[in-house]
mmCIF file of the N, C-alpha and C atoms, coordinates in Angstrom:
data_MODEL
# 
_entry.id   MODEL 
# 
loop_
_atom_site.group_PDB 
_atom_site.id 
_atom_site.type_symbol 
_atom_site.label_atom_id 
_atom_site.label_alt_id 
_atom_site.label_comp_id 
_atom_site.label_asym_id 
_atom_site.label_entity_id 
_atom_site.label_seq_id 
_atom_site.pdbx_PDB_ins_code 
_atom_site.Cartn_x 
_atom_site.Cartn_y 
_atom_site.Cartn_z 
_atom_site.occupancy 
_atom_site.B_iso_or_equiv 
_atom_site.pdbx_formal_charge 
_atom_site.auth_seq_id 
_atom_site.auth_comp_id 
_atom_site.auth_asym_id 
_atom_site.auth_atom_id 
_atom_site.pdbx_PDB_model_num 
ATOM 1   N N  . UNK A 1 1  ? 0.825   -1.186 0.000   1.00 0.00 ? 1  UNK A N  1 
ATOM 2   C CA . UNK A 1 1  ? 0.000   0.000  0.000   1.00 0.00 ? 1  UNK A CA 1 
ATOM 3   C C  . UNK A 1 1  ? 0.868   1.248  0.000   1.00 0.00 ? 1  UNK A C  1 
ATOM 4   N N  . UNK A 1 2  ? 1.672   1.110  0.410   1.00 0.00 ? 2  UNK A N  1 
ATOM 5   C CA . UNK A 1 2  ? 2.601   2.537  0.454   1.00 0.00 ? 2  UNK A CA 1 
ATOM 6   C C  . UNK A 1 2  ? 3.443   2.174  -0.598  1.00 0.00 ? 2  UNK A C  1 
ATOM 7   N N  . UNK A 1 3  ? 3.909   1.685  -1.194  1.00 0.00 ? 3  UNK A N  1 
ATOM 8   C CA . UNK A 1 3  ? 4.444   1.395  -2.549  1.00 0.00 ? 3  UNK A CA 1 
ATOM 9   C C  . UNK A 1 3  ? 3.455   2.210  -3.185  1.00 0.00 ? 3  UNK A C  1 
ATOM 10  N N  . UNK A 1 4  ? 2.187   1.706  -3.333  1.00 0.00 ? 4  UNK A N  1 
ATOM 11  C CA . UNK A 1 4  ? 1.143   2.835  -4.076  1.00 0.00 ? 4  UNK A CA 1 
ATOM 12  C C  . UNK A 1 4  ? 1.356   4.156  -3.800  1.00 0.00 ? 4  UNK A C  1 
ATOM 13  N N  . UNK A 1 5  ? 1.384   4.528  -2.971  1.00 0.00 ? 5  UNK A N  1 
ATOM 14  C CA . UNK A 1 5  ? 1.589   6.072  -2.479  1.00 0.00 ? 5  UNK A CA 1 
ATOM 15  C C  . UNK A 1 5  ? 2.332   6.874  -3.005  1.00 0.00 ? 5  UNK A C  1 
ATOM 16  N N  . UNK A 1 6  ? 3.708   6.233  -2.892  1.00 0.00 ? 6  UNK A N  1 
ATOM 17  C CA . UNK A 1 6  ? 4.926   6.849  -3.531  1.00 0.00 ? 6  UNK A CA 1 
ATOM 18  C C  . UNK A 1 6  ? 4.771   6.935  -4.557  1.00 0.00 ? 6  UNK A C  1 
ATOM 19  N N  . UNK A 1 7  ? 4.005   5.696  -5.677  1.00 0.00 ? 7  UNK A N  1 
ATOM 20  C CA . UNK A 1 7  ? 3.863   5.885  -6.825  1.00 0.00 ? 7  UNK A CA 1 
ATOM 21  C C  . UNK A 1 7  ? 3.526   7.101  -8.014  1.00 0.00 ? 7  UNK A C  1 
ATOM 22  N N  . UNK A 1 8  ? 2.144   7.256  -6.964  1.00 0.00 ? 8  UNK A N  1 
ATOM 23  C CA . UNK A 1 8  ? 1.062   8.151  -6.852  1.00 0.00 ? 8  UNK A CA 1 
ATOM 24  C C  . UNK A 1 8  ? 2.039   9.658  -6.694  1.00 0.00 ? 8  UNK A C  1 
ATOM 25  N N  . UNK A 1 9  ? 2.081   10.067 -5.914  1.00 0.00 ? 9  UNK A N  1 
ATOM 26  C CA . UNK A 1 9  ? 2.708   11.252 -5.932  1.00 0.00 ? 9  UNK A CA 1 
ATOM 27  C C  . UNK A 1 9  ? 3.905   11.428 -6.136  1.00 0.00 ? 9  UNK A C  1 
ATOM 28  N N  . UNK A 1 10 ? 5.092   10.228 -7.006  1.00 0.00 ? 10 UNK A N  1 
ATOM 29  C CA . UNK A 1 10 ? 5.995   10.514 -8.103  1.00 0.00 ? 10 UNK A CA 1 
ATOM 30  C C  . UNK A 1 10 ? 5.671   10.984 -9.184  1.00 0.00 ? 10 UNK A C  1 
ATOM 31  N N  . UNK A 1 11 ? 4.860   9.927  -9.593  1.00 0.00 ? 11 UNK A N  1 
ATOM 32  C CA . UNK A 1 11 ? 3.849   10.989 -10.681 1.00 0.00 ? 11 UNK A CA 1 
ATOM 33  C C  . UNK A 1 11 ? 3.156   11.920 -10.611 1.00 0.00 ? 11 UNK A C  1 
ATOM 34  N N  . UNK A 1 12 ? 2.730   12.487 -9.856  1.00 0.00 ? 12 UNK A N  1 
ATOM 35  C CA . UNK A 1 12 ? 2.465   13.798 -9.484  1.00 0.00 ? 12 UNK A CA 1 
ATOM 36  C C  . UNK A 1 12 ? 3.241   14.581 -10.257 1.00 0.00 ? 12 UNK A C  1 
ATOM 37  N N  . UNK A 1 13 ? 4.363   14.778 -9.044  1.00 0.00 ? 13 UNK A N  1 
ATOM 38  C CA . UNK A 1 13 ? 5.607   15.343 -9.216  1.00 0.00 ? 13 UNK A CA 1 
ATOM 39  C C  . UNK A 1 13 ? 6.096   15.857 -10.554 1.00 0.00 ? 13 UNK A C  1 
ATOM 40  N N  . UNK A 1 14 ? 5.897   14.386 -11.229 1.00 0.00 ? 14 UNK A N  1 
ATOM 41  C CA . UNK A 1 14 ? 6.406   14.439 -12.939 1.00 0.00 ? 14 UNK A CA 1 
ATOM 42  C C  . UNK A 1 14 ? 5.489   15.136 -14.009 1.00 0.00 ? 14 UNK A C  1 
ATOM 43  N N  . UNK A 1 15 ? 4.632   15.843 -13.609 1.00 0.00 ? 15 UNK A N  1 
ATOM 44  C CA . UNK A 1 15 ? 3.217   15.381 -14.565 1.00 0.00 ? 15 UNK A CA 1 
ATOM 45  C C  . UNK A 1 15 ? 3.192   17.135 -14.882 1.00 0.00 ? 15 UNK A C  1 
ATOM 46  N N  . UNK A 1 16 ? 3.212   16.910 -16.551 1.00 0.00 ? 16 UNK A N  1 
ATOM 47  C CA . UNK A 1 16 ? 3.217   18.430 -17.154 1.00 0.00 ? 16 UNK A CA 1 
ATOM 48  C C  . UNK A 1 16 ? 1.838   18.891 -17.298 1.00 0.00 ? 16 UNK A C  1 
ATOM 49  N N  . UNK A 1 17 ? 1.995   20.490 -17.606 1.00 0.00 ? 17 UNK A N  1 
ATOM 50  C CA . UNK A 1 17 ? 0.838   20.962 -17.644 1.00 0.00 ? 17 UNK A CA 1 
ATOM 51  C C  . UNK A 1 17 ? -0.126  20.510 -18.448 1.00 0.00 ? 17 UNK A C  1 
ATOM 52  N N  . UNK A 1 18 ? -1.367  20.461 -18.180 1.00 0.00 ? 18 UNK A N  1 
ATOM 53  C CA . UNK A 1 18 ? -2.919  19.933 -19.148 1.00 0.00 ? 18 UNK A CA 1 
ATOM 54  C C  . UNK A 1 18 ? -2.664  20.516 -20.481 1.00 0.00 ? 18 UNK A C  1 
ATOM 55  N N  . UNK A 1 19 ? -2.069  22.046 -20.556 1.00 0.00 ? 19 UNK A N  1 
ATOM 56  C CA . UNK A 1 19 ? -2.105  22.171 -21.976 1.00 0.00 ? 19 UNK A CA 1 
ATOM 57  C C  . UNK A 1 19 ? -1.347  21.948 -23.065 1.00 0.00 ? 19 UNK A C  1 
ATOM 58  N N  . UNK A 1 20 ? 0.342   21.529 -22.248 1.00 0.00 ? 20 UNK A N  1 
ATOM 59  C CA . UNK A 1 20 ? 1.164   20.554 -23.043 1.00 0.00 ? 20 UNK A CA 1 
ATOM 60  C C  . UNK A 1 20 ? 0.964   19.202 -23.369 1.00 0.00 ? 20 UNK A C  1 
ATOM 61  N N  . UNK A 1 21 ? -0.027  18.846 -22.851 1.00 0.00 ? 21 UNK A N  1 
ATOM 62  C CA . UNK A 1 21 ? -0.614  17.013 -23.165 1.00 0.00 ? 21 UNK A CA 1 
ATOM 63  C C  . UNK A 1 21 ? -1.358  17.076 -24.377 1.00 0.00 ? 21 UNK A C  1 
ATOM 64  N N  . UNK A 1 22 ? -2.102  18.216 -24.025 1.00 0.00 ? 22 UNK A N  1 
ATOM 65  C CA . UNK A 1 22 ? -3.442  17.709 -24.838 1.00 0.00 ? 22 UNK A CA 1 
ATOM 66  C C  . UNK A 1 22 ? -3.199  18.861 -26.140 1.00 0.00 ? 22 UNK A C  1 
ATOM 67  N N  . UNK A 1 23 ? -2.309  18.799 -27.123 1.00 0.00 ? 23 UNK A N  1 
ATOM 68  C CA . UNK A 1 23 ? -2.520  19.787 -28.442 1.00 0.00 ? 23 UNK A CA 1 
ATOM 69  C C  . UNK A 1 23 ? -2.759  19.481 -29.550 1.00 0.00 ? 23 UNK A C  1 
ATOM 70  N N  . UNK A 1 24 ? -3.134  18.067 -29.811 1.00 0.00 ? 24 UNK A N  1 
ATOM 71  C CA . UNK A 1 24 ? -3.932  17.739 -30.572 1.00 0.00 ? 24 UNK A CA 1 
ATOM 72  C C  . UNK A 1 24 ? -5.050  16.398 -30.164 1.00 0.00 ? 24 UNK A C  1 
ATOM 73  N N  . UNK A 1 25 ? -5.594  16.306 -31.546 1.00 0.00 ? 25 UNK A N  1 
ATOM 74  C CA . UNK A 1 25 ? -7.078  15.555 -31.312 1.00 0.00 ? 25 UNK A CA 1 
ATOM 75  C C  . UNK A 1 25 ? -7.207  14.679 -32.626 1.00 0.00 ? 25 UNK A C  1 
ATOM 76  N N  . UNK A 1 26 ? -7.078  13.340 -31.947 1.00 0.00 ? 26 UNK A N  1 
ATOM 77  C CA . UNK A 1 26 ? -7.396  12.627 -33.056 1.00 0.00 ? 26 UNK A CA 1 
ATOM 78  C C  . UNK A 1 26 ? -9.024  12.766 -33.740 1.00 0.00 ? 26 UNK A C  1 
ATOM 79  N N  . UNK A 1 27 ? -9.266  13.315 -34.856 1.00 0.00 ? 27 UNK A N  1 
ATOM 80  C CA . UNK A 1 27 ? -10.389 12.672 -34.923 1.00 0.00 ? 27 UNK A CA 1 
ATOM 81  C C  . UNK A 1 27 ? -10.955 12.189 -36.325 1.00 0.00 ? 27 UNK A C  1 
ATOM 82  N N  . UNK A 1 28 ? -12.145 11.746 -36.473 1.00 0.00 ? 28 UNK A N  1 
ATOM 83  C CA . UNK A 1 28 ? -12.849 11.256 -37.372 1.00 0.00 ? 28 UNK A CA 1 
ATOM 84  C C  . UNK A 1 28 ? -14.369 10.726 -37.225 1.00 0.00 ? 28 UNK A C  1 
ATOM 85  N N  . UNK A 1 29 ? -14.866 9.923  -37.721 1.00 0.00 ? 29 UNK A N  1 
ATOM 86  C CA . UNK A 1 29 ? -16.163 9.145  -37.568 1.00 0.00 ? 29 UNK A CA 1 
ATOM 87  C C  . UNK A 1 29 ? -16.324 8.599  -36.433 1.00 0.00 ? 29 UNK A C  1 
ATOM 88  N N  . UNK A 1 30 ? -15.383 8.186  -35.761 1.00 0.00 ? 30 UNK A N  1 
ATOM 89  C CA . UNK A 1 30 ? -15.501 7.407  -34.768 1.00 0.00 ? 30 UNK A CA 1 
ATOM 90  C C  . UNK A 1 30 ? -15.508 8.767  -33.504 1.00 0.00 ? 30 UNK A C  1 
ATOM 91  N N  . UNK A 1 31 ? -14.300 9.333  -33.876 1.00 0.00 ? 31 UNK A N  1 
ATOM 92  C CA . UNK A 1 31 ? -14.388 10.420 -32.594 1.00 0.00 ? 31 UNK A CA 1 
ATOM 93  C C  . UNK A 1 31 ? -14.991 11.174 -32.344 1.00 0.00 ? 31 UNK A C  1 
ATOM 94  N N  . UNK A 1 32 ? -15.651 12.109 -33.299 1.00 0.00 ? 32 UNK A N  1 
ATOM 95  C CA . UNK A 1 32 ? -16.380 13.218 -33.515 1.00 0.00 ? 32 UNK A CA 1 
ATOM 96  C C  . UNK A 1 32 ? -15.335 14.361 -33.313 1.00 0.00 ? 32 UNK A C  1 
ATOM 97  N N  . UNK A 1 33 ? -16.326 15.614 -32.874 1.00 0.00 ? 33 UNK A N  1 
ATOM 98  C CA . UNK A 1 33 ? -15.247 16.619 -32.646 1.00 0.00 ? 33 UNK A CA 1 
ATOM 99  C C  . UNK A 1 33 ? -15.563 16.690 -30.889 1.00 0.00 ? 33 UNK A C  1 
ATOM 100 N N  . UNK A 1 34 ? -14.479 17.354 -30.697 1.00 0.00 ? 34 UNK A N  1 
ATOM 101 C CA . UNK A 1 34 ? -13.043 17.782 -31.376 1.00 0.00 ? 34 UNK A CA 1 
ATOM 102 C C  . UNK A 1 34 ? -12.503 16.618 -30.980 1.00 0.00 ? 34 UNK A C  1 
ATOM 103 N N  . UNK A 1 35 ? -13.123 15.593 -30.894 1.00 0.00 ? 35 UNK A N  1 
ATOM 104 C CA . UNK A 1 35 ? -12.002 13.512 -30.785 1.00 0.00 ? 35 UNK A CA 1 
ATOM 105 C C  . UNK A 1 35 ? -11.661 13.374 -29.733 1.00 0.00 ? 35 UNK A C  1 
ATOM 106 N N  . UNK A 1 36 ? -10.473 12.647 -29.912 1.00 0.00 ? 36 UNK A N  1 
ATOM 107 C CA . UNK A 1 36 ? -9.548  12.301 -28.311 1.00 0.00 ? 36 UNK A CA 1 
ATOM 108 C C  . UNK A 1 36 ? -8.080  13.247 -28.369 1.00 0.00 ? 36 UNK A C  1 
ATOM 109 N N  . UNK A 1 37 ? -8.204  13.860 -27.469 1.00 0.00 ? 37 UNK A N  1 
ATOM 110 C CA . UNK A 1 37 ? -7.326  14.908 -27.488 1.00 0.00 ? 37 UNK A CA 1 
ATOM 111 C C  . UNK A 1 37 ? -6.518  14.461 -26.278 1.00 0.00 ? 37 UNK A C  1 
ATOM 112 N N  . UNK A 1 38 ? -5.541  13.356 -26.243 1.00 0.00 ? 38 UNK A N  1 
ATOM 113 C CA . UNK A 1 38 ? -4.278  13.653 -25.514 1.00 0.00 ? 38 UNK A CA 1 
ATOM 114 C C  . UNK A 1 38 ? -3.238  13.247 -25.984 1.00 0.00 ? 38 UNK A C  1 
ATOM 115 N N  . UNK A 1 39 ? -2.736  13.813 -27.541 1.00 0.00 ? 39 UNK A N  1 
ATOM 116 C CA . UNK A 1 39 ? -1.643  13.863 -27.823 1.00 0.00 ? 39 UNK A CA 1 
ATOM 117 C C  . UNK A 1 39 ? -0.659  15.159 -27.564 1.00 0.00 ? 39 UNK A C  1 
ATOM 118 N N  . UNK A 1 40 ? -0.027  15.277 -26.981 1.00 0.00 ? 40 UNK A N  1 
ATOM 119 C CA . UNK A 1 40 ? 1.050   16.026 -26.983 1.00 0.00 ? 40 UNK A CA 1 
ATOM 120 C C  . UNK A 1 40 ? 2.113   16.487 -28.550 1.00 0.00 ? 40 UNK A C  1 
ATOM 121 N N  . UNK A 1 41 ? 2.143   15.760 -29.084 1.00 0.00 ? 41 UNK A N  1 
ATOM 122 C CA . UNK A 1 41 ? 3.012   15.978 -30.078 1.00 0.00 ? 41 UNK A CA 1 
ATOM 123 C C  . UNK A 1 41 ? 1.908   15.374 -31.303 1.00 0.00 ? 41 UNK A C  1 
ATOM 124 N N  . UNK A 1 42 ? 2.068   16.309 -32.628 1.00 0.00 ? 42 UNK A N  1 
ATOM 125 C CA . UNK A 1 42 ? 1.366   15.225 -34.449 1.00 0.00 ? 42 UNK A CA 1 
ATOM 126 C C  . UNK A 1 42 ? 2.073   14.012 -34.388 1.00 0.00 ? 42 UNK A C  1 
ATOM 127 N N  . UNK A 1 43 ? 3.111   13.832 -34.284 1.00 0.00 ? 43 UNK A N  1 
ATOM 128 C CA . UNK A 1 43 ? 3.917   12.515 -34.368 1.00 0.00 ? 43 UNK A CA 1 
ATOM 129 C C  . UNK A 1 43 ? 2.885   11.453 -33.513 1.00 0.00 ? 43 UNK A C  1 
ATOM 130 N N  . UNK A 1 44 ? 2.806   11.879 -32.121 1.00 0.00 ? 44 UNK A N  1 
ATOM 131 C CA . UNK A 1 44 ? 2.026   10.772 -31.265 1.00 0.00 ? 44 UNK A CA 1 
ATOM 132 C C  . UNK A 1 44 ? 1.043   10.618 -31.988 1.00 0.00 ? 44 UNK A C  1 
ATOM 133 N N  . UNK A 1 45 ? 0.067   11.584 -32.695 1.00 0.00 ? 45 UNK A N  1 
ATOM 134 C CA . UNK A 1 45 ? -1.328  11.322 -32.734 1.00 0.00 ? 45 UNK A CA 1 
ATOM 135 C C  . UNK A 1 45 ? -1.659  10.649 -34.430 1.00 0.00 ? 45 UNK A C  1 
ATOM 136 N N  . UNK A 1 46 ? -0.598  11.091 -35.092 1.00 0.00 ? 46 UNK A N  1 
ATOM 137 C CA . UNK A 1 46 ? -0.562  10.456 -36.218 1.00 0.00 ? 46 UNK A CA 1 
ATOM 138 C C  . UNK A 1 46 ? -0.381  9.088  -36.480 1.00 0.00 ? 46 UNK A C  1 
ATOM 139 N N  . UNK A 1 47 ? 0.865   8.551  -35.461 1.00 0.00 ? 47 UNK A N  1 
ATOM 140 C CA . UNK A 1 47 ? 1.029   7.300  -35.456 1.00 0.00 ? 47 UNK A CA 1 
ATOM 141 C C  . UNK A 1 47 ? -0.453  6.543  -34.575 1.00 0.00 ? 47 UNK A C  1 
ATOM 142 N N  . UNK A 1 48 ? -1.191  7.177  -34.250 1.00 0.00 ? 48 UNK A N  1 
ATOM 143 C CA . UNK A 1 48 ? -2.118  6.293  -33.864 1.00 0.00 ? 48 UNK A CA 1 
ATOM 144 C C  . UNK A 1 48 ? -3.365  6.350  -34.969 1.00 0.00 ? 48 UNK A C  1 
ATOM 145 N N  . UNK A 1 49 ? -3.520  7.459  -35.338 1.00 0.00 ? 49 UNK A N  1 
ATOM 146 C CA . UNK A 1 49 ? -4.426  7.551  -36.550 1.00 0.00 ? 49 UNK A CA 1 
ATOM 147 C C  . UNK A 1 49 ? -4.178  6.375  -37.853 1.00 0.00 ? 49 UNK A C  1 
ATOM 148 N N  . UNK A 1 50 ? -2.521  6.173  -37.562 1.00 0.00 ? 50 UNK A N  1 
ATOM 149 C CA . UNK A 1 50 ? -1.902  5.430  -39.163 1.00 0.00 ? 50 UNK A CA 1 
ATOM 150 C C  . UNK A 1 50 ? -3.149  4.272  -38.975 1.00 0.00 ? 50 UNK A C  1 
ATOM 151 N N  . UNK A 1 51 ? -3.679  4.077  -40.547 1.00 0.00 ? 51 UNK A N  1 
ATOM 152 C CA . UNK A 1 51 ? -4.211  2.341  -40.709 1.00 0.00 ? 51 UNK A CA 1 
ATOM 153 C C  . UNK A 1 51 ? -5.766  2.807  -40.507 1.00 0.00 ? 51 UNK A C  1 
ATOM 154 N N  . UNK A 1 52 ? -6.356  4.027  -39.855 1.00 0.00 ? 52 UNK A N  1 
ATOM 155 C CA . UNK A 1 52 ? -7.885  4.590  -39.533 1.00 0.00 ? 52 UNK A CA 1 
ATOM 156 C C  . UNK A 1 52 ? -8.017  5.168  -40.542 1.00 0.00 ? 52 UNK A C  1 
ATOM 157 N N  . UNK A 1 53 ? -9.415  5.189  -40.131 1.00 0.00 ? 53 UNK A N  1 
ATOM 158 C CA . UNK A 1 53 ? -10.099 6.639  -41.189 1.00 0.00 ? 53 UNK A CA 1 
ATOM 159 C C  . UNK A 1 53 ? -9.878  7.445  -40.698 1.00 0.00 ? 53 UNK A C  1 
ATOM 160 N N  . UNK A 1 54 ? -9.065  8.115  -39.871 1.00 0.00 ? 54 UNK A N  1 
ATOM 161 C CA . UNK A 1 54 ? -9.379  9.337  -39.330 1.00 0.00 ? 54 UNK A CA 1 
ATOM 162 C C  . UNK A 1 54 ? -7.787  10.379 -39.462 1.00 0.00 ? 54 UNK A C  1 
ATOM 163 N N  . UNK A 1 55 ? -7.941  11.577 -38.459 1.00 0.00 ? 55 UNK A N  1 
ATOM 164 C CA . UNK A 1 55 ? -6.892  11.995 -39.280 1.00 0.00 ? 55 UNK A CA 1 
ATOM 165 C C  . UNK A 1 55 ? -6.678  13.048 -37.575 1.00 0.00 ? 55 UNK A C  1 
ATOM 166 N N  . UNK A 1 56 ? -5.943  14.071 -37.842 1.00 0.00 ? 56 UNK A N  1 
ATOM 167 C CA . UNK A 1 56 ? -5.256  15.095 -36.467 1.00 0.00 ? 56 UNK A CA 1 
ATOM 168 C C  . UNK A 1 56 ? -5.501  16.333 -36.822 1.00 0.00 ? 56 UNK A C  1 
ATOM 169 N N  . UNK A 1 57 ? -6.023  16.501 -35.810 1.00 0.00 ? 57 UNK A N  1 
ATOM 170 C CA . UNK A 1 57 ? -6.104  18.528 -35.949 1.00 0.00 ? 57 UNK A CA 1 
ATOM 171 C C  . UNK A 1 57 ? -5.707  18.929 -34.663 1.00 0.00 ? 57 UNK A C  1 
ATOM 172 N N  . UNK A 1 58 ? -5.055  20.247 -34.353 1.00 0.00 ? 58 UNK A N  1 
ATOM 173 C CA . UNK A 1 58 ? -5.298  20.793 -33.081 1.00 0.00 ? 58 UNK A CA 1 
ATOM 174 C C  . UNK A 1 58 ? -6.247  20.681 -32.316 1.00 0.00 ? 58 UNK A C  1 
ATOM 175 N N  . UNK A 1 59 ? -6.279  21.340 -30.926 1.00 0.00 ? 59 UNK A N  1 
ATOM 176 C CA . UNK A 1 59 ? -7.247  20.944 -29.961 1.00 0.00 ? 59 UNK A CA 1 
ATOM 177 C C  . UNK A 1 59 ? -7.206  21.938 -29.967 1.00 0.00 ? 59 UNK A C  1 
ATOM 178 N N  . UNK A 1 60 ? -8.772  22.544 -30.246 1.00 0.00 ? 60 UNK A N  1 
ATOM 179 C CA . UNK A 1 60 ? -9.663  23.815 -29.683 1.00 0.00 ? 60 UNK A CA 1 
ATOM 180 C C  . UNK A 1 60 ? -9.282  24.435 -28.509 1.00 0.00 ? 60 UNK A C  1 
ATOM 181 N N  . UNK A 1 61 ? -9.630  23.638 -27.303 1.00 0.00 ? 61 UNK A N  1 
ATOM 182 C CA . UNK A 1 61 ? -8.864  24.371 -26.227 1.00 0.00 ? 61 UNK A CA 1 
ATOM 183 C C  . UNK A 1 61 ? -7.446  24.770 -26.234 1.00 0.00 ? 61 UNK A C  1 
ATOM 184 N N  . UNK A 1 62 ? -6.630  24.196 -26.961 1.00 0.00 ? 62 UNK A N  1 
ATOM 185 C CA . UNK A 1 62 ? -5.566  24.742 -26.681 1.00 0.00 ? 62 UNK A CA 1 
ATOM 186 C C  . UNK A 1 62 ? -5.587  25.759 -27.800 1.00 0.00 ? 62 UNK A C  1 
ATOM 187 N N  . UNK A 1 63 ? -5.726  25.667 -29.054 1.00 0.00 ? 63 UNK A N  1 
ATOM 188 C CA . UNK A 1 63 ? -5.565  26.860 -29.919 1.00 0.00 ? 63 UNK A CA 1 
ATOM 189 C C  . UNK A 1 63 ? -6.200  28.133 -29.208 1.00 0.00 ? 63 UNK A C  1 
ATOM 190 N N  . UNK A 1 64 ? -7.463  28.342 -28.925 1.00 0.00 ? 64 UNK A N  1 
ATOM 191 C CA . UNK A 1 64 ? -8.184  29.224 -28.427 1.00 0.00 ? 64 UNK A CA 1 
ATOM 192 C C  . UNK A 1 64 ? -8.314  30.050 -27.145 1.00 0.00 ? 64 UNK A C  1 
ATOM 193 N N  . UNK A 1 65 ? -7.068  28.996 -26.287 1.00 0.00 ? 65 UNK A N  1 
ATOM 194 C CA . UNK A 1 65 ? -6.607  29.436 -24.795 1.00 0.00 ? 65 UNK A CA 1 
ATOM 195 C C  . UNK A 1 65 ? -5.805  30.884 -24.631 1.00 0.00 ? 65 UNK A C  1 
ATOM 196 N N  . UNK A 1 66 ? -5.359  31.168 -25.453 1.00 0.00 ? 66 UNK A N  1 
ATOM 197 C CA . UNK A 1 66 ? -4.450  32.142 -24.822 1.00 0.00 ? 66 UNK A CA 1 
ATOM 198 C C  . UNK A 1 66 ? -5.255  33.750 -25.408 1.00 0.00 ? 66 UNK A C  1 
ATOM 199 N N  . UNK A 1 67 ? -6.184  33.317 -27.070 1.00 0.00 ? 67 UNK A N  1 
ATOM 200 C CA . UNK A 1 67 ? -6.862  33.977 -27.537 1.00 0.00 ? 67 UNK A CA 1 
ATOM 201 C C  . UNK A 1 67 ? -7.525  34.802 -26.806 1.00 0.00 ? 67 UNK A C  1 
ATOM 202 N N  . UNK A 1 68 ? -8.629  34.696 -26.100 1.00 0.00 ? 68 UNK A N  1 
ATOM 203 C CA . UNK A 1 68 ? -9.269  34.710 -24.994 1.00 0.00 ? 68 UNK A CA 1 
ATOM 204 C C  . UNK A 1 68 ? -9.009  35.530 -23.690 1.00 0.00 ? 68 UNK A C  1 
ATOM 205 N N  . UNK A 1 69 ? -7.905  35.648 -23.233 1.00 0.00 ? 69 UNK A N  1 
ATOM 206 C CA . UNK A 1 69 ? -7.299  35.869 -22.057 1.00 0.00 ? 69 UNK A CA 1 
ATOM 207 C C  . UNK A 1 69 ? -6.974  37.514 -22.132 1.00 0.00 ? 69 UNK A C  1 
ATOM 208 N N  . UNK A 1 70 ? -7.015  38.064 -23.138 1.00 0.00 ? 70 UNK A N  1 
ATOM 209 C CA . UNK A 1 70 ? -6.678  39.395 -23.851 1.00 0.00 ? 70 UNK A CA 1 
ATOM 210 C C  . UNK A 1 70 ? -7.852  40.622 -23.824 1.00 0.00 ? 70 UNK A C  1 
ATOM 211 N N  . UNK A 1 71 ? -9.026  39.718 -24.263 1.00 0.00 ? 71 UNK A N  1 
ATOM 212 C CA . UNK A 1 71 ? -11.040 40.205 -24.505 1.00 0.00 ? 71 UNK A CA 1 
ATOM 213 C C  . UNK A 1 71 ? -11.481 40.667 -23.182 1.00 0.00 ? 71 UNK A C  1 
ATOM 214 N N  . UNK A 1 72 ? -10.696 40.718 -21.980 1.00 0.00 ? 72 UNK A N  1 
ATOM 215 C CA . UNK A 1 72 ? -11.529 40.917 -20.849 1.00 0.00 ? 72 UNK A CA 1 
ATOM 216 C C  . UNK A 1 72 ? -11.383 41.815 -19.951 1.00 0.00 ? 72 UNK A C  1 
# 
């Protein structure tokens, strides 16, 4: 049980911001919009798209995040 623990909040520790994970979005038929968005890098999300119908775009939230922050 404490093996778990440590685990748990090593990774913590390690774990980058939400908006460096998630900058793109696989999507297609299956995903809809805006898909599954936790690729970090096109490379990651492409190689999972390879062999689908589907294809990678940015993630809305992240394109549109910083947009936003300026309007108020």
């Amino acid at each position: 049980m404490a093996a778990a623990a440590v685990t748990a909040m090593a990774s913590l520790g390690s774990a980058t911001p939400a908006a460096a994970q998630d900058r793109y979005c696989l999507q297609g038929r299956v995903w809809g919009y805006p898909g599954n968005c936790q690729f970090a890098s096109y490379a990651q999300c492409l190689a999972s798209a390879s062999g689908t119908n589907a294809y990678c775009a940015i993630n809305p939230r992240y394109a549109y995040a910083r947009r936003g922050r300026g309007y108020r």
